[in-house]
C-alpha positions as CSV (number, residue, x, y, z in Angstrom):
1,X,-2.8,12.8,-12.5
2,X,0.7,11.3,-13.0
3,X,0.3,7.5,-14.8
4,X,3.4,5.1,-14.3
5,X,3.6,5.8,-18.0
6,X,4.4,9.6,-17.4
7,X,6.7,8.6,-14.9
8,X,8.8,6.0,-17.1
9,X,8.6,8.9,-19.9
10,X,10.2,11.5,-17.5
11,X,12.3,9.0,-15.4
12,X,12.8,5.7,-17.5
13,X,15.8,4.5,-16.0
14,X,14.3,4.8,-12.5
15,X,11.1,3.2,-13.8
16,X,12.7,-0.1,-15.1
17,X,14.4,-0.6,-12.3
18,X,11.8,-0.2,-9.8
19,X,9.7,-3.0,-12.1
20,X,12.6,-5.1,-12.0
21,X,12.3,-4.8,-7.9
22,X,8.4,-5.3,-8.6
23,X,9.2,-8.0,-10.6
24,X,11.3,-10.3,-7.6
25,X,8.8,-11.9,-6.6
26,X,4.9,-12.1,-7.8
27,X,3.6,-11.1,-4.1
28,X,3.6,-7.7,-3.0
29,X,2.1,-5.5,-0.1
30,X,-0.1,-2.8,-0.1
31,X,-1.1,-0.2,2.3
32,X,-4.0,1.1,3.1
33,X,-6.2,3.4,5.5
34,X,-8.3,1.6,8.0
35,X,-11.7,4.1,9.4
36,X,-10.0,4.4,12.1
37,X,-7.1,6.3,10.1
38,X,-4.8,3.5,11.3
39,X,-2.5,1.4,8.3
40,X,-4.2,-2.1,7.0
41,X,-1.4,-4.3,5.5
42,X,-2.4,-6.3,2.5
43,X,-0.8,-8.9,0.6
44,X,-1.5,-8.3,-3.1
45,X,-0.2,-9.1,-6.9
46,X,-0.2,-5.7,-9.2
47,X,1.0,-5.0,-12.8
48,X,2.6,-2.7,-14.5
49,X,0.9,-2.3,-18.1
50,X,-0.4,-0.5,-20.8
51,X,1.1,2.6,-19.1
52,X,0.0,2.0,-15.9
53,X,0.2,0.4,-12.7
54,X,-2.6,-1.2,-11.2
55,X,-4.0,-3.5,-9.0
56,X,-7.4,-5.5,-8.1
57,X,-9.5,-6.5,-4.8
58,X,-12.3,-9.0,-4.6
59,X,-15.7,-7.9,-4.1
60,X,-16.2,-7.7,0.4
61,X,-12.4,-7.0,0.7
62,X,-11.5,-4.8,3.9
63,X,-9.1,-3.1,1.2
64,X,-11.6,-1.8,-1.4
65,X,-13.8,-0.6,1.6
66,X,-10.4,1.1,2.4
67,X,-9.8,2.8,-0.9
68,X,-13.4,3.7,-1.5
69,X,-13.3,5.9,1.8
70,X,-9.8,7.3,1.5
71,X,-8.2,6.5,-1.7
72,X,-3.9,6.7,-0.7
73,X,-2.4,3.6,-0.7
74,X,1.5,2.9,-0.5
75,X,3.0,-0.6,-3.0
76,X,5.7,-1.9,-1.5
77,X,8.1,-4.6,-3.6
78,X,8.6,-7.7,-2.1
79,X,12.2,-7.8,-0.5
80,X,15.1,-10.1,0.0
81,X,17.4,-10.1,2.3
82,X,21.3,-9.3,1.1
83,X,23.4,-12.0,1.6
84,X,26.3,-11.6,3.9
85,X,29.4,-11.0,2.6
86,X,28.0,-10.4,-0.8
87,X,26.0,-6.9,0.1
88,X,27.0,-5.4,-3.2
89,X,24.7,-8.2,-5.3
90,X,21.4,-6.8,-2.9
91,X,19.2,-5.6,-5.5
92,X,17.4,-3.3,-3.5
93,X,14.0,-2.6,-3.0
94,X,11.3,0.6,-4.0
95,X,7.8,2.1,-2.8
96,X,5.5,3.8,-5.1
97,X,2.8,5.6,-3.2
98,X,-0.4,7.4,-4.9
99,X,-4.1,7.6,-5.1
100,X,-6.3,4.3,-5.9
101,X,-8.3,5.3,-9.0
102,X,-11.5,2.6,-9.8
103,X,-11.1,1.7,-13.4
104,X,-13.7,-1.0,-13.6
105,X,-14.9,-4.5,-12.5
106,X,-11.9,-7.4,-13.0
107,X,-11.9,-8.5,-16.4
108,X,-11.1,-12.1,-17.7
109,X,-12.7,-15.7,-18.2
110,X,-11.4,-16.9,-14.8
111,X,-11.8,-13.7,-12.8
112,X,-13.0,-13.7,-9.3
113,X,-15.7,-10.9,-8.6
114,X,-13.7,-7.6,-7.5
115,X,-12.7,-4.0,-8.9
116,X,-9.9,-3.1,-10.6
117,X,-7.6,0.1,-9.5
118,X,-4.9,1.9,-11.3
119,X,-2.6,4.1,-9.4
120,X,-2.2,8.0,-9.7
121,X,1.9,8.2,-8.7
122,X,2.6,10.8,-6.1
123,X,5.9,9.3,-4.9
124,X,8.3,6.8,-6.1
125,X,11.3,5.2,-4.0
126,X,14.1,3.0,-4.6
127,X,16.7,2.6,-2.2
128,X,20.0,0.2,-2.6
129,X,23.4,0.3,-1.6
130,X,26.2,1.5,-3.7
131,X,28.9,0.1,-5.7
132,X,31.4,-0.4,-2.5
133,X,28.4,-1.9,-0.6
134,X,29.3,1.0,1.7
135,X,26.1,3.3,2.3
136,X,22.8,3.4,1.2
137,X,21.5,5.1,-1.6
138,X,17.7,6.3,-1.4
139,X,16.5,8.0,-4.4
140,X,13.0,9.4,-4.8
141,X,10.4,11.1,-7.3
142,X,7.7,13.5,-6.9
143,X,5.5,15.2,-9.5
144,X,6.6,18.4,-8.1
145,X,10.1,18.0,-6.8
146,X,11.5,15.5,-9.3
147,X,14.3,13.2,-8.9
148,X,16.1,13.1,-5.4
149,X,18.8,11.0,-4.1
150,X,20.8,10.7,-0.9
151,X,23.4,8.7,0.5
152,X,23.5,7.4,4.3
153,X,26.5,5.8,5.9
């Protein structure tokens, strides 16, 4: 199991920036498996904390049904779009996908009834532009094949 803490330990620069991305705005979306083996689309808030990154679903939602019968789920940060004439200033945006791992019910005085998940990282993404605002920079991470990056015109 790869934590998001193992991750920032082997990758830290990588790491902060992909929580700054996370960080844009509070709303995120998640994917996950439908029975049907089709993608479900879910708007959803998730953390980065204590060495990990998780995530939680009220009791009855389609999602947890989701991750209960097949556990991969892709994050996806929320984007913006780059301003024209100013591409250079785009800060990008990043995927993390992994395996939903039950850590418990949601904790907290105000807490709706739900689970909370943390996420075993199988892939991390960032992609941006580069300094010129010329081509696109996509740089990944995988436990096995470590950090990638390629450049598209």
């Amino acid at each position: 199991m790869t934590s998001w803490g193992d991750f920032k330990a082997l990758e830290p620069q990588m790491a902060d920036l992909v929580e700054r991305l996370f960080a844009i705005r509070r709303h995120k979306t998640l994917a996950t498996l439908r029975v049907d083996g089709s993608p479900r689309i879910s708007g959803i808030e998730c953390a980065f904390d204590d060495g990990n990154l998780h995530f939680g679903s009220m009791d009855s939602a389609r999602k947890s049904s989701d991750i209960h019968r097949d556990p991969r789920i892709a994050l996806h940060s929320p984007t913006v779009d780059p301003v024209e004439g100013d591409e250079a200033a785009w800060p990008g945006e990043s995927k993390i996908a992994g395996i939903a791992i039950s850590a418990g019910p949601i904790e907290g005085p105000d807490a709706p009834p739900g689970e909370r998940f943390v996420v075993d990282v199988t892939e991390v993404v960032v992609i941006h532009l580069n300094e010129d605002a010329t081509k696109l920079v996509v740089e990944w991470w995988t436990p096995d094949g470590g950090r990638q990056i390629a450049e598209r015109t």
